[in-house]
C-alpha positions as CSV (number, residue, x, y, z in Angstrom):
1,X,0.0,0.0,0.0
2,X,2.5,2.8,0.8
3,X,4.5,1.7,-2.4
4,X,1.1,2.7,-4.5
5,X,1.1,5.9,-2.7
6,X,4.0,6.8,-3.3
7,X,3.6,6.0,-7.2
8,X,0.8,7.8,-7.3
9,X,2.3,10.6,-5.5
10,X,5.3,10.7,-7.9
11,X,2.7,10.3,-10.7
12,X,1.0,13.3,-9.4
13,X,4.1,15.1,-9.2
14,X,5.4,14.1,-12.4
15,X,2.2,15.5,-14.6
16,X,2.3,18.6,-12.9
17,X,5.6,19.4,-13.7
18,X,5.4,18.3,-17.3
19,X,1.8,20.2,-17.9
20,X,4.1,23.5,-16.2
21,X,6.8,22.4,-19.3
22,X,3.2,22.4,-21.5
23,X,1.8,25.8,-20.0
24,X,5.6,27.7,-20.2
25,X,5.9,26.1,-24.2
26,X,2.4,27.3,-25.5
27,X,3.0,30.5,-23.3
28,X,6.4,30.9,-25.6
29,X,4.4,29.7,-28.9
30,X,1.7,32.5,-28.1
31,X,4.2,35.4,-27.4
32,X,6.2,34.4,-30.6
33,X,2.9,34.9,-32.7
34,X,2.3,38.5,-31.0
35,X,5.6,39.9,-31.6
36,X,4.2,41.3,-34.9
37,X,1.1,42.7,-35.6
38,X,-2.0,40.3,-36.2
39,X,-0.6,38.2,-39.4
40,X,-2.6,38.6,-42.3
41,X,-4.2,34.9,-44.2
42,X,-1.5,35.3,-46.6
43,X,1.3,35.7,-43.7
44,X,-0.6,32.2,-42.0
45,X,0.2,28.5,-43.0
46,X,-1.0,25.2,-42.9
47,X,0.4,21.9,-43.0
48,X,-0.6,18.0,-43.4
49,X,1.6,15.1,-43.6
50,X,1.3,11.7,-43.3
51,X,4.7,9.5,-41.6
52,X,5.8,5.9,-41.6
53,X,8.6,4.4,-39.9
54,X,10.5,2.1,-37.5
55,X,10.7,2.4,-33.7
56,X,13.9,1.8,-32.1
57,X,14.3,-0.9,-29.2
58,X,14.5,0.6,-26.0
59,X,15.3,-2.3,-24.3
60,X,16.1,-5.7,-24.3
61,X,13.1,-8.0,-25.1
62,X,11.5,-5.1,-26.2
63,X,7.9,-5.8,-27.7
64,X,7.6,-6.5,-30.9
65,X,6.0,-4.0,-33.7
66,X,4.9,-3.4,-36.4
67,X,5.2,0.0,-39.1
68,X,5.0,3.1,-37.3
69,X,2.8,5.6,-38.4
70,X,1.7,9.1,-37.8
71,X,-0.9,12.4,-39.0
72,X,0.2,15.5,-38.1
73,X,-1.2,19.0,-38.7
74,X,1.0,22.0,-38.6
75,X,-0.3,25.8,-38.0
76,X,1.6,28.7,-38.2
77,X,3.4,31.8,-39.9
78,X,5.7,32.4,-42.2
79,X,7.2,35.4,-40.6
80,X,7.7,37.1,-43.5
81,X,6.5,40.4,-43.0
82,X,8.1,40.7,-39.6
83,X,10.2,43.3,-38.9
84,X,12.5,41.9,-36.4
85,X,15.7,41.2,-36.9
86,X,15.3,37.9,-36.1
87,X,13.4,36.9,-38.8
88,X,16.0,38.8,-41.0
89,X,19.0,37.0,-40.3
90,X,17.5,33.3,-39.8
91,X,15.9,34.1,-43.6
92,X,12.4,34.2,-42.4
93,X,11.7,30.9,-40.9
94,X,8.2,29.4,-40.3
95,X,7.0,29.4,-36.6
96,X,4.1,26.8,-35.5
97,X,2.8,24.6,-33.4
98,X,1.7,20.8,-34.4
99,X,-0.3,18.3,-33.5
100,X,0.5,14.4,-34.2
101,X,-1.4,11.4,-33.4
102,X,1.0,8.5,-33.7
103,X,0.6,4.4,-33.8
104,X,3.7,1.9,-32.6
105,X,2.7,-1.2,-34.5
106,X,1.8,-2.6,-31.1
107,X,-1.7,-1.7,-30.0
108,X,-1.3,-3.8,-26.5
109,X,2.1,-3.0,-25.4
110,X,3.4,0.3,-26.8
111,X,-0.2,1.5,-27.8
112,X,-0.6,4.8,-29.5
113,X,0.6,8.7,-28.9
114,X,-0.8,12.7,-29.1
115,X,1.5,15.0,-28.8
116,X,2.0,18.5,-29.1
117,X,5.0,20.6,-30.3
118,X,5.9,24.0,-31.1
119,X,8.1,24.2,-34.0
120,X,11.0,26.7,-36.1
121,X,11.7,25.7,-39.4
122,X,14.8,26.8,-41.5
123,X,15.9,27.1,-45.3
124,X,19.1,25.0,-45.7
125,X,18.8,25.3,-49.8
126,X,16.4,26.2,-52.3
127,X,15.1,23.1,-51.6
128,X,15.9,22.3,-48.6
129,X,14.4,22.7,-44.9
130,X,14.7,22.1,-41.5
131,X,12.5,21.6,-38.8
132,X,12.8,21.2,-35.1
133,X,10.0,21.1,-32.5
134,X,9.6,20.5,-29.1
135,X,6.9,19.9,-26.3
136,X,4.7,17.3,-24.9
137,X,3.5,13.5,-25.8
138,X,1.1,11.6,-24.1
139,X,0.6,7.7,-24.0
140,X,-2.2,5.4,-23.4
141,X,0.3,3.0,-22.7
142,X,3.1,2.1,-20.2
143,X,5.2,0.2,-18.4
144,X,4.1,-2.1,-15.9
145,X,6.3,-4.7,-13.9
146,X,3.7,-7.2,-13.7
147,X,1.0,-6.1,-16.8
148,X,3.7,-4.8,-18.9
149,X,6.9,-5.4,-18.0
150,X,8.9,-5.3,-21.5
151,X,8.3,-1.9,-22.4
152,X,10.2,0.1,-20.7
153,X,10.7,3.1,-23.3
154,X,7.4,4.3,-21.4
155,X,7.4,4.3,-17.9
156,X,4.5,8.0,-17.7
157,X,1.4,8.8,-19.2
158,X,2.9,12.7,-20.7
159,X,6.2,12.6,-21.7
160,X,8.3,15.3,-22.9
161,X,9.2,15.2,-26.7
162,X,11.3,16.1,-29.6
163,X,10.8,15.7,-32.9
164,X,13.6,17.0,-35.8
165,X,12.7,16.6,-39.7
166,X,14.9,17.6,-43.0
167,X,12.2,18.1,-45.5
168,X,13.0,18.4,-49.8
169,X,10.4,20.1,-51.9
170,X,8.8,18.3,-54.6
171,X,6.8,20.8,-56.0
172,X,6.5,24.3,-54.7
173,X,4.5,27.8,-56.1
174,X,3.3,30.5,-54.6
175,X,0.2,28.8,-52.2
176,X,1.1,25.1,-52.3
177,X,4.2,23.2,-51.1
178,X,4.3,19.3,-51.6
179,X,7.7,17.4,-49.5
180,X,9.1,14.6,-48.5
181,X,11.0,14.5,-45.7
182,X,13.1,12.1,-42.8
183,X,13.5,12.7,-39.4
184,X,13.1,11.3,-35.9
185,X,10.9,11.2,-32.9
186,X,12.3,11.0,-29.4
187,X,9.9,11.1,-26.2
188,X,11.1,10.4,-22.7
189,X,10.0,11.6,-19.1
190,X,13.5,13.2,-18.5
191,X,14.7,10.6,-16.0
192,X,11.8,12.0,-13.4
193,X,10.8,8.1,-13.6
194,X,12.2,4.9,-14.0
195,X,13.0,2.5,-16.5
196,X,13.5,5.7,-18.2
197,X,14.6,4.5,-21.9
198,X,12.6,6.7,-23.8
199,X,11.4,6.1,-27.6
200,X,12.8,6.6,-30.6
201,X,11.5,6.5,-34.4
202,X,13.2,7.1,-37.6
203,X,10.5,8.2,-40.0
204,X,9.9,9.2,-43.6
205,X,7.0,11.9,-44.1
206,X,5.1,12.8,-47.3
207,X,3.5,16.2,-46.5
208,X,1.7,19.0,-48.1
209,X,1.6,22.9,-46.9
210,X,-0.8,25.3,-47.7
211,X,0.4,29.4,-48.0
212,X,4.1,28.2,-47.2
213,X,6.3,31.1,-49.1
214,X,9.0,30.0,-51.4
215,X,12.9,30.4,-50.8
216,X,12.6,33.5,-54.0
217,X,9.7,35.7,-51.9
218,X,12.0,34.9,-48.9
219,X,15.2,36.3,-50.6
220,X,13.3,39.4,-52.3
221,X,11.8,40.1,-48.9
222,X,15.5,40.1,-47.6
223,X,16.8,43.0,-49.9
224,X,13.9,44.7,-49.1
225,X,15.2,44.7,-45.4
226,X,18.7,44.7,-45.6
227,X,18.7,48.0,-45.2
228,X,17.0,48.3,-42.1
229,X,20.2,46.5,-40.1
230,X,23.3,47.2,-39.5
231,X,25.8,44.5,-38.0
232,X,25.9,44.7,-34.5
233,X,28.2,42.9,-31.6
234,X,27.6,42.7,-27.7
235,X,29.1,41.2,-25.0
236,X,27.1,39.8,-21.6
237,X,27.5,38.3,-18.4
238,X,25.4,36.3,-17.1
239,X,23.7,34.5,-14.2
240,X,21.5,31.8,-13.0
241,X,19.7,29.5,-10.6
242,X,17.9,26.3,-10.7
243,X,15.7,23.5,-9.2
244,X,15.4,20.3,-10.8
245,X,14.1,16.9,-10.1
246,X,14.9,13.4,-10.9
247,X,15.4,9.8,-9.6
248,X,18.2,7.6,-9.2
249,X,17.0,4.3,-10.1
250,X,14.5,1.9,-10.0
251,X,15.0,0.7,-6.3
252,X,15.3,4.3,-5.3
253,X,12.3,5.4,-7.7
254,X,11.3,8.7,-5.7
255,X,11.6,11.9,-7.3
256,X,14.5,14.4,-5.0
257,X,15.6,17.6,-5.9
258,X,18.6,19.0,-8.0
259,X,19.8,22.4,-7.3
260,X,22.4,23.9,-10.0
261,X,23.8,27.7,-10.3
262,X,26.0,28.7,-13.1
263,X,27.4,31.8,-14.4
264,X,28.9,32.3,-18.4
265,X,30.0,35.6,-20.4
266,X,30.6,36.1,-24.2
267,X,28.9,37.8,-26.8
268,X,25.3,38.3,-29.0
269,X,25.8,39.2,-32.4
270,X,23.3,40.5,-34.8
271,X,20.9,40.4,-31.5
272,X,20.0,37.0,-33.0
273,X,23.7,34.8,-32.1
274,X,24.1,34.1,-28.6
275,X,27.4,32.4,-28.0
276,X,29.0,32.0,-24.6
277,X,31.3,30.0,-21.9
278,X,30.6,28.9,-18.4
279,X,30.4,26.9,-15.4
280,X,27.9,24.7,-13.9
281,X,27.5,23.9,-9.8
282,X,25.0,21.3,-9.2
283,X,24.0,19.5,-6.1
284,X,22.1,16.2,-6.0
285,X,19.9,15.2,-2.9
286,X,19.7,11.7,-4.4
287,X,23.2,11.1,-4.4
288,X,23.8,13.1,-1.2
289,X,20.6,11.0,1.3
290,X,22.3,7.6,-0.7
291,X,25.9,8.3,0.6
292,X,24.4,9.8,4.1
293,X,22.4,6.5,4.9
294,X,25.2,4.6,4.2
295,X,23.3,2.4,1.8
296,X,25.4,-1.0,0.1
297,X,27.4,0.7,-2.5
298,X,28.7,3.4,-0.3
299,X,29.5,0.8,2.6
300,X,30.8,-2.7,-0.4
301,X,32.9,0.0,-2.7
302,X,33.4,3.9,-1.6
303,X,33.1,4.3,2.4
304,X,35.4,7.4,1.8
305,X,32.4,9.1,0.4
306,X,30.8,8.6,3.9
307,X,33.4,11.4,5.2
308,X,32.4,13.9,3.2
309,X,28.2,13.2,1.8
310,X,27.7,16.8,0.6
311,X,31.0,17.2,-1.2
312,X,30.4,13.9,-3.3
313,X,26.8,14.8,-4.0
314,X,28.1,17.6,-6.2
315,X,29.3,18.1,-9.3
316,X,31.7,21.1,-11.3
317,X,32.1,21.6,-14.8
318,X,32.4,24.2,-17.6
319,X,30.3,24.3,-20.8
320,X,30.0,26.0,-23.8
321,X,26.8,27.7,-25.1
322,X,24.8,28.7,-28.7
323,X,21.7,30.3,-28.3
324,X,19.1,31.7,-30.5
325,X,17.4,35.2,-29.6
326,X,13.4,34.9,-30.8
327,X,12.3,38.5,-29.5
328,X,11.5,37.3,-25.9
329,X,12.3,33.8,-26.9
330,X,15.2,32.4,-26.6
331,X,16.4,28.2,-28.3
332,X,19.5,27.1,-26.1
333,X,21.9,24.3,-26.2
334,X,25.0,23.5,-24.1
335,X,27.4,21.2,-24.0
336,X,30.5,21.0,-21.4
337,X,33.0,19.2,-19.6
338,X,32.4,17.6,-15.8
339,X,35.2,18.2,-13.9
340,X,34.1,16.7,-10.8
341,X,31.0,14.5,-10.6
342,X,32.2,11.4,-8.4
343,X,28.8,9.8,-7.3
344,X,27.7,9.5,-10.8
345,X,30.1,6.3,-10.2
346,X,27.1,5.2,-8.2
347,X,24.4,6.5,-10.6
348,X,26.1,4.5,-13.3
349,X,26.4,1.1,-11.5
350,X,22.8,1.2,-10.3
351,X,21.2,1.8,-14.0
352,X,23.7,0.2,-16.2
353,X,22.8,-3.2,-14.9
354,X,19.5,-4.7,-15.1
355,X,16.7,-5.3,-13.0
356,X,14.7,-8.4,-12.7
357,X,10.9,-9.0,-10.9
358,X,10.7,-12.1,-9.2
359,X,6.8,-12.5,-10.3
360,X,3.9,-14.0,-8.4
361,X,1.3,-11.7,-6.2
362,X,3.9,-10.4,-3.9
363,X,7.1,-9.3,-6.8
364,X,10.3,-8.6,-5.3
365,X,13.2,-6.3,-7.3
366,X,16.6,-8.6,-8.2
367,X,19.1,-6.1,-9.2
368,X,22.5,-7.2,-11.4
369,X,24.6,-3.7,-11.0
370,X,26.4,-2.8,-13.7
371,X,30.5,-2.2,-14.8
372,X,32.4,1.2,-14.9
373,X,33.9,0.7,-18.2
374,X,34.7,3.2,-20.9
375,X,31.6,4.1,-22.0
376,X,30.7,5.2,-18.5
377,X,33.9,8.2,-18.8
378,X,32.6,9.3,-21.6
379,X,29.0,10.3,-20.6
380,X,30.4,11.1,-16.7
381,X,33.0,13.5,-18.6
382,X,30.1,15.5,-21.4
383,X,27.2,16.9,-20.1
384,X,24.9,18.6,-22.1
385,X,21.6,20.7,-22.0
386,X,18.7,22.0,-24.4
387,X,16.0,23.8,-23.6
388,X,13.6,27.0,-24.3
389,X,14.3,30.8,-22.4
390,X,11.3,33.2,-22.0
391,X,12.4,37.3,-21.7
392,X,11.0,39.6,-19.8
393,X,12.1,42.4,-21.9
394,X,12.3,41.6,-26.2
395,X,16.3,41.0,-27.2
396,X,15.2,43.6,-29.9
397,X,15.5,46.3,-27.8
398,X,18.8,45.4,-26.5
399,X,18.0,45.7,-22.9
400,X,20.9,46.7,-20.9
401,X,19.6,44.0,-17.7
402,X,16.8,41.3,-18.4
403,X,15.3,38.6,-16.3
404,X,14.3,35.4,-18.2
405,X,13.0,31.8,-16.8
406,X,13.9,28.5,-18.1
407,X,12.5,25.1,-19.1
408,X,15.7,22.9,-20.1
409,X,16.7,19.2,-19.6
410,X,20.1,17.8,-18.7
411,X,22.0,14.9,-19.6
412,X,24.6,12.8,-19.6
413,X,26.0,12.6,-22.9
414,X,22.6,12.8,-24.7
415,X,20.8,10.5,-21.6
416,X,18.4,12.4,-19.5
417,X,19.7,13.6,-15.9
418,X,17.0,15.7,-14.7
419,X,14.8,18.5,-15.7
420,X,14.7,21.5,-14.6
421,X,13.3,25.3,-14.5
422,X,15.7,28.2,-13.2
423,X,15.4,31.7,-13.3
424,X,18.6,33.6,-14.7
425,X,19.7,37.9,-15.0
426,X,21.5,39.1,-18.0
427,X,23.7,42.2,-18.4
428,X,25.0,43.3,-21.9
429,X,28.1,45.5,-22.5
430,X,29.4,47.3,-25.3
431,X,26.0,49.1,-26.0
């Protein structure tokens, strides 16, 4: 009984965190579309395409499947009679916001998806685009150690999701756009739940979009503009605090808190380029109540930890950051170096194994722990981090101080670590 209410208290926890990720994502999509005045029916654009494709294994015995497939309609603008600068430099790229309903091949055991993303796509070529989106998935089906115990891509009802297509125009005029396009779906819960594998789908998409504006009215609409912008360059400093949550593994399933401050400088160029350099200090309460109880890993392989719980529950490192500046939006990615992370040791060992239910009404955990071999120094040494800014004043106006928040999720090489939402101050230079 207290094992269901907890579940069901981390359940609870879980989906109000993610439908805060939903709330902050629409709240970004929404502000992006007011940033110019009301867009006309000839600045809007629809979108329908149809997707099939495979989906990865998550895990070993993983349930077998059959095509996946997938409907999605797109809405959105075409930004090209913005006049941000923005929109200038990135060569007018089409904002939205899609829906896709989504089928596994396996009704029973992987079961079917609807999921909701805001999306920027760019011209590559003439014919050429690329799309990125990202937001929120939900699932009618999970994993379950007794009913469903070999799915464990799934382990929440809403998931968080990404979704990154390179499309190639078939046929394109002034109102009608026909494409094909391959890309891939990836939805996980950002380790706030475990198994934690996530999904993955490599798919191939025939769509057509309705008003879309061709690469020429996009490069006449540049010269129109070019004038209107001079090159600019700014440097900023800049700082910032979050709270995350995750879990440590499926034993030790409770969601704890991570708490992370970092600070980075560089520069913003055009007042679109963000580009900077930091470092990260992040402390884990997971790894810091596992080495203060003294639990079997801590007293069978690192009792030194036990001297010091607080100073092995953290973790130091440096990173390198791009960012692109949306008005009051703002697209991030990092990627760094740990310097010191030394109970990820313990992190690794507990998931890297495998985990085992002995069956029957009453199922007990076994747990095989895993090695410490290579690949464990590579994703202990590269952290990285993605995620989506909101400003409280537009980067337009090249504020001298702004205040943003921040929806992001970090990882271990590409593996979720935790999620997390921080609030951060910015102060530009060189104005």
């Amino acid at each position: 009984m207290c094992g269901d209410s907890l579940s069901s208290q981390n359940a609870k926890t879980l989906n109000k965190r993610v439908l805060l990720w939903l709330v902050f994502l629409i709240a970004l999509y929404l502000n992006c579309s007011a940033q110019s005045d009301t867009p006309t029916k000839e600045e809007q654009f629809w979108r329908v395409g149809l997707a099939l494709g495979k989906t990865f294994e998550a895990n070993t015995d993983f349930p077998d499947r059959n095509l996946f497939s997938d409907i999605e309609l797109s809405l959105g603008k075409t930004n090209i009679s913005s006049d941000k600068e923005w929109a200038y430099r990135l060569r007018y790229p089409t904002t939205g916001v899609s829906l896709s309903l989504s089928d596994y091949g396996n009704t029973n055991e992987i079961g079917q998806s609807l999921s909701l993303n805001p999306f920027i796509e760019l011209d590559v070529s003439r014919k050429l685009r690329f799309r990125m989106g990202s937001g929120i998935g939900y699932f009618n089906k999970q994993f379950d150690l007794v009913e469903n115990p070999f799915n464990k891509g799934i382990t929440t009802k809403l998931n968080l999701s990404f979704k990154a297509l390179m499309h190639y125009d078939l046929y394109s005029n002034n109102s009608l756009t026909l494409s094909s396009g391959i890309g891939l779906a990836h939805y996980s819960n950002g380790h706030n739940r475990l198994p934690n594998q996530g999904l993955n789908t490599l798919l191939f998409q025939l769509s057509t979009a309705f008003n879309a504006k061709t690469i020429d009215q996009k490069k006449e609409r540049t010269l129109q503009m070019r004038d209107e912008f001079e090159k600019s360059k700014h440097y900023f400093v800049s700082i910032r605090s979050g709270i995350g949550q995750n879990v440590l593994s499926q034993i030790f399933n409770d969601k704890k808190e991570v708490y992370s401050f970092a600070i980075s400088a560089g520069k913003i160029v055009n007042k679109t380029f963000k580009l900077g350099i930091g470092a990260h200090y992040r402390f884990y309460e997971h790894y810091y109540d596992y080495i203060n109880n003294n639990e079997a890993l801590v007293q069978d392989r690192f009792p030194e930890f036990r001297d010091a719980p607080y100073r092995y529950a953290t973790n130091f490192g440096v990173f390198a950051s791009g960012e692109l500046l949306l008005s009051h939006v703002g697209l991030e990615f990092d990627i760094g170096l740990n310097i010191y992370k030394p109970a990820y040791q313990i992190d690794w060992i507990l998931n890297e194994g495998f985990t085992t239910s002995t069956g029957g009404d009453d199922p007990e955990l076994i747990v095989t722990l895993g090695e410490l071999d290579d690949y464990f120094k590579i994703k202990r040494t590269i952290p990285t981090r993605v995620g989506l800014k909101f400003y409280l004043i537009s980067n337009n106006k090249i504020p001298k101080h702004n205040l943003y928040l921040g929806a992001h999720i970090n990882a271990n090489l590409g593996q979720a670590d935790f999620t997390e939402l921080s609030l951060g101050y910015v102060r530009r230079f060189g104005l």
